[in-house]
C-alpha positions as CSV (number, residue, x, y, z in Angstrom):
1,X,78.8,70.1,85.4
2,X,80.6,72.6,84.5
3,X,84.3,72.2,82.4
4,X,87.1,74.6,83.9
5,X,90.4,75.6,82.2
6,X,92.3,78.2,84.3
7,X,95.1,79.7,83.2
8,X,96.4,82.6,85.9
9,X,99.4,84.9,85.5
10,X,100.6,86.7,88.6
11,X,102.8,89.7,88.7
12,X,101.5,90.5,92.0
13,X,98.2,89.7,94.0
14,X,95.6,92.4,95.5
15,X,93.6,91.1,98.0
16,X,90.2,91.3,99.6
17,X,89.0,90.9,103.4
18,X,87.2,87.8,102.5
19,X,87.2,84.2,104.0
20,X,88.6,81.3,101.8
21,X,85.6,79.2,101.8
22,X,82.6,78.8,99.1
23,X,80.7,82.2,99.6
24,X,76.8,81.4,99.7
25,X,74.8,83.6,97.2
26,X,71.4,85.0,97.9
27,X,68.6,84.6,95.2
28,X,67.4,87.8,95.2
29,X,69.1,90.3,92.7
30,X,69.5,93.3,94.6
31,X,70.7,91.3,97.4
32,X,73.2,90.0,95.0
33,X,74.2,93.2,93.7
34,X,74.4,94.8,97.4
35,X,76.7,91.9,98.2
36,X,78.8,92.6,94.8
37,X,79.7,96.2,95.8
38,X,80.5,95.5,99.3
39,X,82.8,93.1,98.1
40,X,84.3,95.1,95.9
41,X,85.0,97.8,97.9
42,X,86.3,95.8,100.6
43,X,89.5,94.8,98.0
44,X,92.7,96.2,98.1
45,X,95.1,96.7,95.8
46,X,98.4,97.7,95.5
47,X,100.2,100.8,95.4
48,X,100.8,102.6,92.0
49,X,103.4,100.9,89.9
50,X,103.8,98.0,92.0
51,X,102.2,95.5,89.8
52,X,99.2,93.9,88.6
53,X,97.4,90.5,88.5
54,X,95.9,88.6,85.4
55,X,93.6,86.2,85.1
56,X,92.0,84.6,82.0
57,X,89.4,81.5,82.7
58,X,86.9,79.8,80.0
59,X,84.0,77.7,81.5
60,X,80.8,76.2,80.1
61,X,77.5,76.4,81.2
62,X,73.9,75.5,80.1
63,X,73.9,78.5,77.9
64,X,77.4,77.7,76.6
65,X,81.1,78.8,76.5
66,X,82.8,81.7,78.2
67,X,85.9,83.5,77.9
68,X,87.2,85.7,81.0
69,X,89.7,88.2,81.7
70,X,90.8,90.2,85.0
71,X,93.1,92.3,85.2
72,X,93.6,94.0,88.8
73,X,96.2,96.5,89.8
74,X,96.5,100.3,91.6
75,X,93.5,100.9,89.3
76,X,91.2,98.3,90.2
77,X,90.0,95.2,88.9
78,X,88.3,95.3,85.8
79,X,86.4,91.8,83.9
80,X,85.8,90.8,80.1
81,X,83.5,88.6,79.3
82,X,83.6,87.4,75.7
83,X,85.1,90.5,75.1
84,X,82.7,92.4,76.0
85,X,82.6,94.5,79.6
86,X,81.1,92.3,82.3
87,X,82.3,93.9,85.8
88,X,85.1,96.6,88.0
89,X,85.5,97.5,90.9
90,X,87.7,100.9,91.6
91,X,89.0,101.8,94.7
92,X,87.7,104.6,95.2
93,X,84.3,102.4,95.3
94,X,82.5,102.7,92.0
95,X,81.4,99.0,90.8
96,X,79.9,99.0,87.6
97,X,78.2,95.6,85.3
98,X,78.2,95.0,82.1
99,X,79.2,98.8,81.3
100,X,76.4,100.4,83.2
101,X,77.6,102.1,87.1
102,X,75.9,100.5,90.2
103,X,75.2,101.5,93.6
104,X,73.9,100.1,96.7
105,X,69.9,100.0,96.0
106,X,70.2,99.5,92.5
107,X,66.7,98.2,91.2
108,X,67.4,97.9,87.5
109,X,70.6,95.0,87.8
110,X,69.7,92.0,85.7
111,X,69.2,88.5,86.5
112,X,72.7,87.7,85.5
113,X,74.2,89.2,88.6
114,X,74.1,86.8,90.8
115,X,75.7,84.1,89.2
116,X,77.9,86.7,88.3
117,X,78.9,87.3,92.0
118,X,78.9,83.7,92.7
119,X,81.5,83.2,89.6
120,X,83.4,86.1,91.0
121,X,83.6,84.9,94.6
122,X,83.7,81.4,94.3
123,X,85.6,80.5,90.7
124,X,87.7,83.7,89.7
125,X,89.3,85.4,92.9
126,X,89.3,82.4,95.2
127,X,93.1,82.2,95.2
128,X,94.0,85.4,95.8
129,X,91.5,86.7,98.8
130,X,94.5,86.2,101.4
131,X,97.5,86.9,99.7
132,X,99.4,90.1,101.3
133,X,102.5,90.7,98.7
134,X,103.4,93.3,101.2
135,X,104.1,90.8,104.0
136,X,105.0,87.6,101.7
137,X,108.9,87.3,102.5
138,X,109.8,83.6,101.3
139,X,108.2,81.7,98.6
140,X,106.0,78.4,100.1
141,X,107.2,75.1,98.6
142,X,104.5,73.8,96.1
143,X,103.0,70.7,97.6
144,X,102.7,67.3,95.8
């Protein structure tokens, strides 16, 4: 099972086109890549200056502790892992993993990615796929 401590600060959100519910991820790698980028260039984010979101999340897994950061703003979103780069997404629609660029077709992706876009759909952004800052005009009251 894995252990999650989640620590997110929000300035302001960007958003994605994506449902709130568990995404399922394929098995296959490209298929996971493919479905990575289309994801990615499906966010949105806000306009120049207007703000940015951070994220930091540690989680442990079979092959041990991990430390994540996001930070997304006009730029894009870009992912530490451990310190070192894991993914970004631009928007003018480059994705690139682990410091190398991607495209659709890719062949060369390693078997990381797909838990990589599972983590990514399903743990990290989860939150923030249908947050509009744009619209937001009153503040919802937490719930107990």
């Amino acid at each position: 099972m894995l252990a999650y401590f989640v620590l997110a600060i929000c300035v302001c959100l960007s958003t994605s086109d994506a449902e709130d519910k568990e995404v399922t991820i394929p098995k296959d790698k490209e298929q996971c890549l493919t479905q990575m980028i289309q994801w990615c260039n499906n966010m949105k984010y806000p306009q120049d200056g207007a703000g940015m979101t951070m994220l930091a999340i540690t989680f442990q897994d079979p092959s041990g502790y991990h430390r994540v950061f996001c930070v997304s703003d006009s730029d894009g979103t870009n992912c530490t892992q451990n310190g070192s780069p894991w993914f970004a997404c631009s928007p003018d629609n480059q994705f690139s993993y682990k410091g190398n660029m991607f495209t659709e077709g890719s062949k060369d992706v390693d078997d990381d990615i797909c838990s990589t876009a599972d983590r990514a759909f399903n743990d990290l952004f989860v939150q923030n796929l249908t947050f509009d800052n744009t619209t937001l005009k009153t503040e919802n009251p937490k719930r107990n």
